[in-house]
N, C-alpha and C positions, 0 to 999 in steps of 0.2 A: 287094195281097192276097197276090201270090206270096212276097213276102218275108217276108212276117208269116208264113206258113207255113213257111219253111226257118227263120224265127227258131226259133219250138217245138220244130220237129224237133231243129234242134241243141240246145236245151232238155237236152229229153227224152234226147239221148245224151249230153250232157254231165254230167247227174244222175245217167244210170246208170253212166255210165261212176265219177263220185264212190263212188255206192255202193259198186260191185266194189272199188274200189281201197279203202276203209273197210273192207271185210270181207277181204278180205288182208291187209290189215294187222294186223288182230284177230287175226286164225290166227297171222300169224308172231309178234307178242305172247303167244299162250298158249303157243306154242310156246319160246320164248326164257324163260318164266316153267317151264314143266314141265323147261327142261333145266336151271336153276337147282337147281331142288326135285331134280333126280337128281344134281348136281353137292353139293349140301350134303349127303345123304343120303351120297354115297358117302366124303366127309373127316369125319364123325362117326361110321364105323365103325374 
């Protein structure tokens, strides 16, 4: 039973741990995406 319990646990940090690292990754994609959009912007002036 104890280990069925430490299984979950790590589970559950291992998911969020995916999460967080999916939602950084997101930011640094809009981010690499908005510096695009300022990098074209600024050779078509």
């Amino acid at each position: 039973m104890k280990n069925r319990k430490t299984f979950f646990l790590l589970l559950i940090l291992f998911i969020g741990l995916l999460a967080a690292t999916g939602y950084e990754l997101n930011r640094v994609h809009e981010q690499i995406e908005e510096a695009k959009t300022t990098v074209i912007q600024i050779n078509s002036q």
